[in-house]
Legacy VTK file of the C-alpha trace (Angstrom):
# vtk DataFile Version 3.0
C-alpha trace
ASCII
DATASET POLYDATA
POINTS 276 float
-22.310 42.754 46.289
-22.427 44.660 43.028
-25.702 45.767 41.138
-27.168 45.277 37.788
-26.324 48.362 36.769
-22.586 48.357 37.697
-21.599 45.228 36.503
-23.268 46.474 32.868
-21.507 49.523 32.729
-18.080 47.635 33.836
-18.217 45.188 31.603
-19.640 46.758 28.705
-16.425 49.182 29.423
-14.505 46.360 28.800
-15.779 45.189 25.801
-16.532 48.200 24.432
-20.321 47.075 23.573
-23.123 47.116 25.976
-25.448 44.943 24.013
-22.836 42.149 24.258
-22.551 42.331 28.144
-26.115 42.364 28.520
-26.667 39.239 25.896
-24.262 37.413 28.322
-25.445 38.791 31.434
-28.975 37.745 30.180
-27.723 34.459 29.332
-25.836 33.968 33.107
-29.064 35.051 34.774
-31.988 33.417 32.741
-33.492 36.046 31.700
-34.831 38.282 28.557
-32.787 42.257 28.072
-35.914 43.835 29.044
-35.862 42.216 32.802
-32.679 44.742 33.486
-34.842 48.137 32.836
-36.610 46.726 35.923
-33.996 45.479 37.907
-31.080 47.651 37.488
-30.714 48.332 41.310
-30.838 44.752 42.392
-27.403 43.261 43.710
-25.828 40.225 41.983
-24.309 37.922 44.108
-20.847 36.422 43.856
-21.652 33.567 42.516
-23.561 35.189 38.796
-21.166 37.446 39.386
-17.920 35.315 38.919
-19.852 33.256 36.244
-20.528 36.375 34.068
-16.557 37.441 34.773
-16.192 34.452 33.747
-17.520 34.927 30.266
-16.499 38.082 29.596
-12.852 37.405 29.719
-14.041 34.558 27.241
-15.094 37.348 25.145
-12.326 39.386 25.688
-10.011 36.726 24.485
-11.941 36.920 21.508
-14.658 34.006 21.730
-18.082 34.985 19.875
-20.928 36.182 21.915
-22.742 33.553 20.240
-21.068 30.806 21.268
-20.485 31.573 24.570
-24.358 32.015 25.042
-24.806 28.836 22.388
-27.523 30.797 20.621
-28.358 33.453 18.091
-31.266 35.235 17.533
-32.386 34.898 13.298
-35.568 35.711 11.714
-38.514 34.970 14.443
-36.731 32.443 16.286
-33.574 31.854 18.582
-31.390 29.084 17.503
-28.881 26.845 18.849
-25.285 27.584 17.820
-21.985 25.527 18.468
-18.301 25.779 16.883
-19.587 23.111 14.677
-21.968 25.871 12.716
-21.904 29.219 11.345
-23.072 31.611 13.398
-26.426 32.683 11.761
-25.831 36.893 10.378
-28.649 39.410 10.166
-27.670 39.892 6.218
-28.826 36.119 5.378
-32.404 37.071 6.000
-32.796 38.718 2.966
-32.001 35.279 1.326
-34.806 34.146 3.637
-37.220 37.533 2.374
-35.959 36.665 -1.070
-37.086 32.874 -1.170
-40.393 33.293 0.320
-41.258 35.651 -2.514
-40.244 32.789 -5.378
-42.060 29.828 -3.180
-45.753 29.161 -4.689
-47.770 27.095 -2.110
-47.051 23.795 -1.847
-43.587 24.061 -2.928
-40.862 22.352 -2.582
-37.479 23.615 -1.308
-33.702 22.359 -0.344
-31.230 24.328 1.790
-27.983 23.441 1.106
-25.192 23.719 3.757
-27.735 24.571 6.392
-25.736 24.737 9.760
-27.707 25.444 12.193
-31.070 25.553 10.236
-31.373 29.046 9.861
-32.609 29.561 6.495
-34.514 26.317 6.121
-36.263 26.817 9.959
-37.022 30.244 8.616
-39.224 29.356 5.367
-40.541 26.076 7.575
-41.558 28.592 10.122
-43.209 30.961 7.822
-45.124 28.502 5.398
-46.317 25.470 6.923
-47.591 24.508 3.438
-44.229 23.963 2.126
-41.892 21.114 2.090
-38.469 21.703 3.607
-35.397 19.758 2.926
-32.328 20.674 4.881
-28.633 19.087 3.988
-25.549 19.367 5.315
-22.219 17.219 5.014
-21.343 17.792 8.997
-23.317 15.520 11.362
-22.432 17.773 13.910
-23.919 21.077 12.466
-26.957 18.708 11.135
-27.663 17.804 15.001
-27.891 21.170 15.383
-30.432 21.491 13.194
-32.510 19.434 13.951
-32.427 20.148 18.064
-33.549 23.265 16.504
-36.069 21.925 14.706
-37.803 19.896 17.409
-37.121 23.068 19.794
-39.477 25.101 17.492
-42.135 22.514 16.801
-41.032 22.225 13.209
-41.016 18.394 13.119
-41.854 18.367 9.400
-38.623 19.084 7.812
-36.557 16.587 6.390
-32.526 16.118 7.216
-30.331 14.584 5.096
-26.400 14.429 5.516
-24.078 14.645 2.911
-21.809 16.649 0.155
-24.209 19.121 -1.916
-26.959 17.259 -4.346
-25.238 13.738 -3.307
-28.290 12.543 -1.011
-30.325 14.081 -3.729
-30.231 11.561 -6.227
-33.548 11.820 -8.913
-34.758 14.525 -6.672
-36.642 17.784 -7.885
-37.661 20.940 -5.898
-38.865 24.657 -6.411
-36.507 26.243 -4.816
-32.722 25.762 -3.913
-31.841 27.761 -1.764
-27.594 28.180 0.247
-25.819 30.038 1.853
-22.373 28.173 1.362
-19.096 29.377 1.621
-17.668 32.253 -0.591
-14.742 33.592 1.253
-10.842 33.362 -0.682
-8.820 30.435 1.158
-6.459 32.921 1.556
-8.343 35.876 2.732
-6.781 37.269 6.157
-10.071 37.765 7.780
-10.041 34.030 8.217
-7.754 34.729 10.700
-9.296 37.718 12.613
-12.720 38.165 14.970
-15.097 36.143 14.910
-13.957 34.020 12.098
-11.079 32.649 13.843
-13.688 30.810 15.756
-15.861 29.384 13.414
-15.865 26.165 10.595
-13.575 26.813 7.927
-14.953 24.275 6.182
-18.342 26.782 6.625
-16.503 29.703 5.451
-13.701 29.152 2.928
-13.976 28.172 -0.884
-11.318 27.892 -2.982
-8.821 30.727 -4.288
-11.134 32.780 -5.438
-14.299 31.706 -3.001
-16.457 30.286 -5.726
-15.737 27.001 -6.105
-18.556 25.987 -3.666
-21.023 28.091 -5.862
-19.403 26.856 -9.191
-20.531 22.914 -7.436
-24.091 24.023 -6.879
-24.750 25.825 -10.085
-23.507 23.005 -11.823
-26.000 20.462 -10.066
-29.115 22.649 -9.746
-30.511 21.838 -13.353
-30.860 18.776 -12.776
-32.674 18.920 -9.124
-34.882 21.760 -10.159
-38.714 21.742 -11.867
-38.989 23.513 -14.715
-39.404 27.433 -13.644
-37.801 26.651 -10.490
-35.155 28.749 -8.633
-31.745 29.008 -7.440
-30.667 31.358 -4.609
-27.271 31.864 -3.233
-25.563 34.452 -0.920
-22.403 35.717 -1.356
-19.983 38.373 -0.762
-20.293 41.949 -1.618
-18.177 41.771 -4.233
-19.041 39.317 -5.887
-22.323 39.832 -7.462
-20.782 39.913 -10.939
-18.779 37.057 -10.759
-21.945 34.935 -9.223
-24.000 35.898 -11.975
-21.427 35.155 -14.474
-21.030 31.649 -12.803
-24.588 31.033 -13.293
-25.691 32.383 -16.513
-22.578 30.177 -17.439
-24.891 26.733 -16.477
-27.718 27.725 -18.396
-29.814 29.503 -15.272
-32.179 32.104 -16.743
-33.259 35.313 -15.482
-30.075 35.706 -13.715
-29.855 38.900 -10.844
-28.304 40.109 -7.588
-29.815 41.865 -4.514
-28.590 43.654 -1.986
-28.923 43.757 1.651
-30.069 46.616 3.750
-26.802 47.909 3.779
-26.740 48.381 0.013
-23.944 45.551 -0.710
-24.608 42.587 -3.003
-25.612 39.942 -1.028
-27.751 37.317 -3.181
-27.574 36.314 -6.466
-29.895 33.881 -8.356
-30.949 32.128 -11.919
-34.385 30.320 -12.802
-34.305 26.791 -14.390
-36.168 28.148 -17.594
-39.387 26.547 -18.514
-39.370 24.043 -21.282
-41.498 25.062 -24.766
-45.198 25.381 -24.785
LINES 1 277
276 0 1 2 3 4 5 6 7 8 9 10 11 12 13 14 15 16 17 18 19 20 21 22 23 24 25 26 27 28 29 30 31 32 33 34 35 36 37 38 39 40 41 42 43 44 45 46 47 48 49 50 51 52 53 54 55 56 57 58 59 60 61 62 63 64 65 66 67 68 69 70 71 72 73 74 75 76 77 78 79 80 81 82 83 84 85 86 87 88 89 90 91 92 93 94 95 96 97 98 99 100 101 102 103 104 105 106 107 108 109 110 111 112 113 114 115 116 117 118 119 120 121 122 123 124 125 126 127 128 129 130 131 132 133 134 135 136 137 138 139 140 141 142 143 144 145 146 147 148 149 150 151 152 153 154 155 156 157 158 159 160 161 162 163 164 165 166 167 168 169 170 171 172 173 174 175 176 177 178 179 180 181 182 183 184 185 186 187 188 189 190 191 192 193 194 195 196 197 198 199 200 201 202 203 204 205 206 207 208 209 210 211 212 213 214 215 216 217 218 219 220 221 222 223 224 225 226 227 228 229 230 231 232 233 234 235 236 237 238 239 240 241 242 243 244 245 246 247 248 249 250 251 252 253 254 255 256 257 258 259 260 261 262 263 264 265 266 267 268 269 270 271 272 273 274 275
């Protein structure tokens, strides 16, 4: 039988990234990353040992860590993922960082497109005092969601299927918040890495990757309160265009932020407040 330690340094050969052989080595055995600084000597038997061959070649062939394992780490929590959702990305957390800053308590707040929860589990996780609407048009994805949910003890946000503000009809919040697609229909990484694997539907919008972000600017007036906020990610670059789309339906106090890697990641507008 081989050891911890050997079948790590194999595989992560193979992959050419350790942290992904020991996220699905973890995953095979049941336990956390830490559990192999303690029990690098001890021998694997055939059995683990064929199922975590198993998912390497998986891996090899291209498959996303993430849904080989079905979860992904995001914020505080770890969340269920399937091919039916985006995989949750480390960049989307300063949406998260972002929101929580604009959120007075008591607020209101929709996530639109949420997947597998991320950003709406996130702010639900963080303020209790809030009120958390998540919305997606795939049942699938919004099962996710809320399996998440209940897994975290979050029982308190609301799930609503369907196509942007459609469900939303005569609603008003503080906050909307997305993370919906932005990439060109056309753009070749569609068909490379991890992308290849996930929901186009999740990932592609339009020719020039707005037209998703056009829809929700459009709507937001009329589902915000007055002062409220919009929040969208985006590519990096597209910052200029995003604030161009919403300055364009009347959002005030229109800017982009970056993420810790210094791209443009979020842009947003504020539903301005009406006279005095």
């Amino acid at each position: 039988m081989t050891d911890v330690r050997t079948i790590l340094r194999q595989s992560a050969a193979d992959l050419g990234d350790r942290l992904e052989a020991e996220l699905m080595l973890a995953h095979v055995l049941g336990v956390n990353r830490a559990w192999f600084f303690a029990h690098a000597d001890d021998a694997l038997d055939a059995v683990m040992a064929g199922r975590f061959d198993d998912l390497v070649k998986r891996r090899v062939a291209g498959e996303p860590v993430a849904y080989i394992t079905g979860t992904r780490d995001f914020w505080s929590m770890t969340l269920e993922v399937t091919p039916a959702t985006l995989i949750p990305r480390p960049e989307t957390e300063r949406l998260v960082e972002l929101a929580l800053e604009r959120l007075p308590q008591g607020a209101s707040v929709v996530d639109l497109g949420t997947g597998s929860g991320a950003i709406a589990l996130a702010l639900a996780k963080e303020r209790p005092d809030l009120s958390v609407t998540a919305l997606d048009a795939s049942s699938a994805a919004l099962e996710i969601a809320r399996r998440n949910a209940e897994r975290l003890g979050l029982s308190r946000v609301r799930f609503l299927a369907g196509d942007w503000f459609a469900p939303l009809a005569g609603e008003r919040f503080d906050l909307i918040v997305s993370n919906p697609p932005y990439i060109e229909a056309d753009d070749p990484h569609l068909g490379q890495g991890d992308l290849r694997f996930e929901p186009n539907s999740a990932l592609a919008s339009g020719n020039d990757g707005l037209d998703d972000i056009r829809s929700i600017a459009s709507g937001a007036a009329g589902h915000l309160h007055s002062g409220g906020w919009l929040l969208v990610e985006h590519g990096w670059n597209q910052g200029e265009d995003v604030r161009t789309v919403l300055a364009s339906h009347g959002l005030h106090d229109v800017f982009t932020e970056q993420d810790l890697e210094n791209r443009d990641r979020v842009s947003g507008g504020c539903e301005s407040p009406g006279p005095p």
